[in-house]
Each structure stands twice: as structure tokens, then as C-alpha cells.
C-alpha atoms as a printed R data frame, in Angstrom:
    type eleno elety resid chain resno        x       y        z
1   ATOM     1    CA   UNK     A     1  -87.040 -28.577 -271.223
2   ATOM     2    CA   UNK     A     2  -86.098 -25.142 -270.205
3   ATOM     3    CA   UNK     A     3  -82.560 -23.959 -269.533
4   ATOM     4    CA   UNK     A     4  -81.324 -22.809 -265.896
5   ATOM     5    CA   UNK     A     5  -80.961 -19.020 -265.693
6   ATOM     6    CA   UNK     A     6  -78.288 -19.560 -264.706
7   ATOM     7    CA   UNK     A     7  -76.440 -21.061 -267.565
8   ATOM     8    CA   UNK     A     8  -76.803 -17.856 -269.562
9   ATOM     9    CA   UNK     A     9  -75.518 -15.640 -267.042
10  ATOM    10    CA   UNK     A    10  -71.404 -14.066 -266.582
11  ATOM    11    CA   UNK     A    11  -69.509 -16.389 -264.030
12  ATOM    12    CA   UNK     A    12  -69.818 -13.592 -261.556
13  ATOM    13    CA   UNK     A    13  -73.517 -13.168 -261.547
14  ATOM    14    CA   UNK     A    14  -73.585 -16.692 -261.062
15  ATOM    15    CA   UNK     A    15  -71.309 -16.977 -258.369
16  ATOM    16    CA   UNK     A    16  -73.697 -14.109 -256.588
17  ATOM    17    CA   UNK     A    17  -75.914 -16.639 -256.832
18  ATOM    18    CA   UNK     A    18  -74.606 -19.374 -255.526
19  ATOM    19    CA   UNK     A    19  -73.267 -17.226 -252.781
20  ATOM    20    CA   UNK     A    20  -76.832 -16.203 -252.182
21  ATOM    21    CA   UNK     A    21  -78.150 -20.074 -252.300
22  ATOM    22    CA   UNK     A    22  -75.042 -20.895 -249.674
23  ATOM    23    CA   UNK     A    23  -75.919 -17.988 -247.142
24  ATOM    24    CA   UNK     A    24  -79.846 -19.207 -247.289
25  ATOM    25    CA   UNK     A    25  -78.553 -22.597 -246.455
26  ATOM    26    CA   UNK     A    26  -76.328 -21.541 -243.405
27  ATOM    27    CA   UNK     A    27  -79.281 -19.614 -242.439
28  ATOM    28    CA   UNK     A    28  -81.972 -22.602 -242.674
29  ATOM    29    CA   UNK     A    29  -79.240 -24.879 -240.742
30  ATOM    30    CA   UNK     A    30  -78.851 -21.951 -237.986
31  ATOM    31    CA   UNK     A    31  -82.312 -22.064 -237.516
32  ATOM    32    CA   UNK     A    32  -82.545 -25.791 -237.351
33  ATOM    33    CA   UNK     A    33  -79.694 -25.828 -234.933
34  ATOM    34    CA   UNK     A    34  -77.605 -27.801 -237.010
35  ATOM    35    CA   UNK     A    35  -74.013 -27.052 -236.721
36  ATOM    36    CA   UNK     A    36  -71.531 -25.013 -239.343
37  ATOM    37    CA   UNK     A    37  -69.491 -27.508 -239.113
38  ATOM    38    CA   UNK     A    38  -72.171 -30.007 -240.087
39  ATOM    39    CA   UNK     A    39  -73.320 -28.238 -243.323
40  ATOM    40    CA   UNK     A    40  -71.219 -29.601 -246.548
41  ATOM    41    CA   UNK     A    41  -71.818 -28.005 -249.599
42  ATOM    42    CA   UNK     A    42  -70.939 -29.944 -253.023
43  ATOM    43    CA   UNK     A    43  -70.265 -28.205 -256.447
44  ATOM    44    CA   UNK     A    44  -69.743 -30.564 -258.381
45  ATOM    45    CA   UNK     A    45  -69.914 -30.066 -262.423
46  ATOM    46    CA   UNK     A    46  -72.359 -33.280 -263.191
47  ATOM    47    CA   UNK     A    47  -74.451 -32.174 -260.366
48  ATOM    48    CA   UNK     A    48  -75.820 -28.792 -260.981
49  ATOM    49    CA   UNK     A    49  -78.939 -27.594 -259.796
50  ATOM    50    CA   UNK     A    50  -82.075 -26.988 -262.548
51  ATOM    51    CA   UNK     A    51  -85.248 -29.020 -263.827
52  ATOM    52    CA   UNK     A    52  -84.061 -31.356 -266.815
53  ATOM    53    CA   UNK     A    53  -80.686 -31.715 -265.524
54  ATOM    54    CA   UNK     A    54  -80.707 -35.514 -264.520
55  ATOM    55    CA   UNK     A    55  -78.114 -36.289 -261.656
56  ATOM    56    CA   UNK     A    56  -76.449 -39.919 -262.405
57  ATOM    57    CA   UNK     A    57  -78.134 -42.209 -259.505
58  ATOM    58    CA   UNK     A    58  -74.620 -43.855 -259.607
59  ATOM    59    CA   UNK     A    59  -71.857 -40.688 -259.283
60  ATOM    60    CA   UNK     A    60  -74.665 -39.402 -256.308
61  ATOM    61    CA   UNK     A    61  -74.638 -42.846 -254.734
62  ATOM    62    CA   UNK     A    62  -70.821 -43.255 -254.860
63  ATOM    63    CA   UNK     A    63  -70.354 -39.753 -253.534
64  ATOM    64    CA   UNK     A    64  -72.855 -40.418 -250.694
65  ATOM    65    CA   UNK     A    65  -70.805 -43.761 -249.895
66  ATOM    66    CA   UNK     A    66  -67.825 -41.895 -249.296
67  ATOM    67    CA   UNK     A    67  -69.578 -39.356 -246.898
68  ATOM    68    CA   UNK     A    68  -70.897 -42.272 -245.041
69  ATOM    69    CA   UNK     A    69  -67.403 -43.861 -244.706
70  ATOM    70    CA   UNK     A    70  -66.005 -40.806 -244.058
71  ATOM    71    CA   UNK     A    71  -67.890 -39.675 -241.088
72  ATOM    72    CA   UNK     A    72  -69.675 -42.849 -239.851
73  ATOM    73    CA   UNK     A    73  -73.028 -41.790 -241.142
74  ATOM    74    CA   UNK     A    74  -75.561 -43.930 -240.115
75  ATOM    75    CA   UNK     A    75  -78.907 -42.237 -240.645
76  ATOM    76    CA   UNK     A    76  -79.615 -40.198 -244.204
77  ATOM    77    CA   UNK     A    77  -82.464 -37.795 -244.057
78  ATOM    78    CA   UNK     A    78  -83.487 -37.305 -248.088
79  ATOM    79    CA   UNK     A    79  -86.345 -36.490 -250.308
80  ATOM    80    CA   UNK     A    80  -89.132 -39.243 -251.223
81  ATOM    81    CA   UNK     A    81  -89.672 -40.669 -254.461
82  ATOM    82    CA   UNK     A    82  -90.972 -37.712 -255.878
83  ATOM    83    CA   UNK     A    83  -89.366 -34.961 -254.129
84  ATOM    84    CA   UNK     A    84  -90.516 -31.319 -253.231
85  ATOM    85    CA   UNK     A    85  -93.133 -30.105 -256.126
86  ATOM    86    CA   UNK     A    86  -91.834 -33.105 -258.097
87  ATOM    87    CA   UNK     A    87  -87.911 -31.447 -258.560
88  ATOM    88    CA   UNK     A    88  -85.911 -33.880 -260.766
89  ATOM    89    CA   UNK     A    89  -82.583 -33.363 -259.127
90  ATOM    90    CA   UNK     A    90  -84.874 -33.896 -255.548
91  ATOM    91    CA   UNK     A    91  -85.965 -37.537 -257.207
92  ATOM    92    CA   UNK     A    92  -82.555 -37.873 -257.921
93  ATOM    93    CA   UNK     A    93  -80.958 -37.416 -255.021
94  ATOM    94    CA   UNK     A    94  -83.668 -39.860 -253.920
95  ATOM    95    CA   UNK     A    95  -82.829 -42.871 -256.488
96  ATOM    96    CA   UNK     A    96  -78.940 -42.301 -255.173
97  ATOM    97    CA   UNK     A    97  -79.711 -42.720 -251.736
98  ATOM    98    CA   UNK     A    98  -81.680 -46.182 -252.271
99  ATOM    99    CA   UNK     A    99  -78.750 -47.252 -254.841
100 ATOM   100    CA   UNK     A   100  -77.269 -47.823 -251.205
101 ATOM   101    CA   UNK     A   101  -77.806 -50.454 -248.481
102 ATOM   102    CA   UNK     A   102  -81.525 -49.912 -246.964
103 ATOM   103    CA   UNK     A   103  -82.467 -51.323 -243.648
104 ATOM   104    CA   UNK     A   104  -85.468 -50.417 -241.405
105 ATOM   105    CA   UNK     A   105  -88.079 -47.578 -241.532
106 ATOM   106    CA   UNK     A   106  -88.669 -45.198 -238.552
107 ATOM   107    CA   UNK     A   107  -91.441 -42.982 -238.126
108 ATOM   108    CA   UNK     A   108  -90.317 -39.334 -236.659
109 ATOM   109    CA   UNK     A   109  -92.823 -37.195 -235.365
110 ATOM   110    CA   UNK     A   110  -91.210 -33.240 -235.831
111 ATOM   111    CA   UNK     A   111  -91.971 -31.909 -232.094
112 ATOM   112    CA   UNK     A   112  -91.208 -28.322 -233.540
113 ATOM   113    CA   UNK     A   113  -92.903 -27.697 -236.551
114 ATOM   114    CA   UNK     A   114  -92.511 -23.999 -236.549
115 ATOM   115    CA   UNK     A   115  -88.627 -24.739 -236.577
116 ATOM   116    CA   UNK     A   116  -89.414 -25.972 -240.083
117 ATOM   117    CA   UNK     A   117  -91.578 -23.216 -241.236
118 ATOM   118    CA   UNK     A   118  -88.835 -20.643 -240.263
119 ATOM   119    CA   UNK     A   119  -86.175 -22.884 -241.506
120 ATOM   120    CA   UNK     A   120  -87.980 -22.722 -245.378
121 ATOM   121    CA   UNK     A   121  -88.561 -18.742 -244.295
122 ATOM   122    CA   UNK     A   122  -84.683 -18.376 -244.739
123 ATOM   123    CA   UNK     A   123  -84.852 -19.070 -248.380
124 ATOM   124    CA   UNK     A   124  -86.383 -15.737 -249.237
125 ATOM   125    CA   UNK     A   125  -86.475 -16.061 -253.292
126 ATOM   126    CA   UNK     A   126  -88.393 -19.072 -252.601
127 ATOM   127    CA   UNK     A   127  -90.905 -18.013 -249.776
128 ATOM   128    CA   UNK     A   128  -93.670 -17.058 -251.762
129 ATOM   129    CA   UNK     A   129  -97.580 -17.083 -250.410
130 ATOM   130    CA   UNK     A   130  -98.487 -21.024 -251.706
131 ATOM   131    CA   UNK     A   131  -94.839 -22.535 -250.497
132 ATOM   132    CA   UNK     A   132  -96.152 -20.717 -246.774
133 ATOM   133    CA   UNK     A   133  -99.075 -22.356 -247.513
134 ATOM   134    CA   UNK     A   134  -97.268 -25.778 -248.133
135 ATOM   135    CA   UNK     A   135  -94.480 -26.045 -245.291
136 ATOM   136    CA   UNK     A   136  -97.931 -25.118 -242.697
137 ATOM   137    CA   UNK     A   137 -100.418 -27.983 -244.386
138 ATOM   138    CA   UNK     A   138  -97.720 -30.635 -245.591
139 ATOM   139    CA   UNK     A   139  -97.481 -33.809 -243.683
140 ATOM   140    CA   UNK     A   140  -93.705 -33.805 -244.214
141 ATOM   141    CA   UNK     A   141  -93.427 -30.801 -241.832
142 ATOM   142    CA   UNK     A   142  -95.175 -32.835 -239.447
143 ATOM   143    CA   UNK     A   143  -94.491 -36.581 -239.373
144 ATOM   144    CA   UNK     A   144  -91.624 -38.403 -241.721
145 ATOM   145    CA   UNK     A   145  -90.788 -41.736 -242.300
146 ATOM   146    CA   UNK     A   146  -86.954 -42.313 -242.332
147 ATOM   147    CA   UNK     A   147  -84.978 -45.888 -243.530
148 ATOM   148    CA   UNK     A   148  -82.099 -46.766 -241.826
149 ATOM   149    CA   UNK     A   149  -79.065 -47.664 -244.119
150 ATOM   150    CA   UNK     A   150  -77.488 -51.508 -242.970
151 ATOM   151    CA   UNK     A   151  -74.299 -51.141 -242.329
């Protein structure tokens, strides 16, 4: 497996980075008119970001729990079984959400699909020609089915 970049680089550059990956995530929430308030961002040291780095299905579902708890979450909007281009910690995240209670499926039809397109737009390092391609063909940018967690 390849290592991260980002594992080789001074703890400054790589808190540019994750500075970086923050702003593009405020920026994709803006756009999806999600509230600041709304957006958490975890750093946690068993959970970092980069193909071959599994994510424990357990830690992400216990963490998850607590958010639910927490807030009164009652609806979890996550990645399918095999994520976006296949992305391990995507699958993961995945596997942690159906550690948890499921309940029934909904189908949601997305009545602004160019909301989505911009939204991915905001994560500029990532925006290249075949992922424009992607986010305006995919299905997911489209139609989704979401599974309500039982209380």
C-alpha cells in the first residue's frame, strides 16, 4: 500500500493541509446551506485520512453513537458499501454506520443537483476534468437511498 503524503511531511506543512481540507469543507457546507454551526470536524489519531489506513468499524461506530445521543440525531447521511471511487476510509465510515441500529430505507430525490456539483467544485485539489464528469453523470447526485437508524 502506499503511504499518505502526508505522513512524510513537517507538522506545519501538514497542518496547511489540513487547514486547506477544513476551509474546502466550510466552503462545500456554505454552498449546501448547511450551517457553521452544523459542520463538526474530528481529528482523531486512529482515524486519519489515506488509502490503506483501515478505520476500526467499532471506535467509528462508538463515536457516531455519542453524536447521535448528543444531539438527537435521527437521520445519518453516509457513503454506500463501497464508497466514492472505492476509498477505504469511505467503506469504513460505511461499516461504522451499519454497526448501529438500522431501520427503514427512504428514497430522496436531490431537487438541486447543481447545488451538488458546486458543492464538489469547492474542493479545488480534487476537481479535476473526470470527477466533473462524475458528480454531472452519477446517480448519487441525483437520487439516494437513505436508512433510517431505530431509535
Amino acid at each position: 500500500m502506499q503511504e499518505s503524503v502526508f505522513e512524510s511531511l513537517p507538522r506545519t506543512a501538514m497542518q496547511m493541509a489540513w487547514e486547506v481540507l477544513e476551509k474546502k469543507l466550510y466552503l462545500a457546507s456554505a454552498v449546501l446551506k448547511i450551517p457553521t454551526w452544523q459542520v463538526y470536524i474530528l481529528d482523531h489519531q486512529d482515524l486519519q485520512d489515506g488509502f490503506g489506513k483501515v478505520w476500526d468499524w467499532n471506535l467509528l461506530s462508538s463515536i457516531i453513537d455519542k453524536e447521535i445521543s448528543a444531539h438527537s440525531i435521527d437521520l445519518i447521511i453516509t457513503f454506500d458499501e463501497y464508497g466514492i471511487s472505492g476509498h477505504c476510509n469511505h467503506r469504513n465510515v460505511h461499516q461504522g454506520v451499519r454497526c448501529l441500529r438500522t431501520g427503514q430505507s427512504h428514497c430522496l430525490l436531490n431537487l438541486y443537483p447543481r447545488r451538488s456539483y458546486n458543492a464538489m467544485a469547492q474542493h479545488s485539489s480534487q476537481w479535476v476534468w473526470y470527477r466533473k464528469l462524475f458528480v454531472a453523470f452519477s446517480s448519487y447526485t441525483y437520487v439516494n437511498t437513505l436508512k433510517k437508524i431505530a431509535s
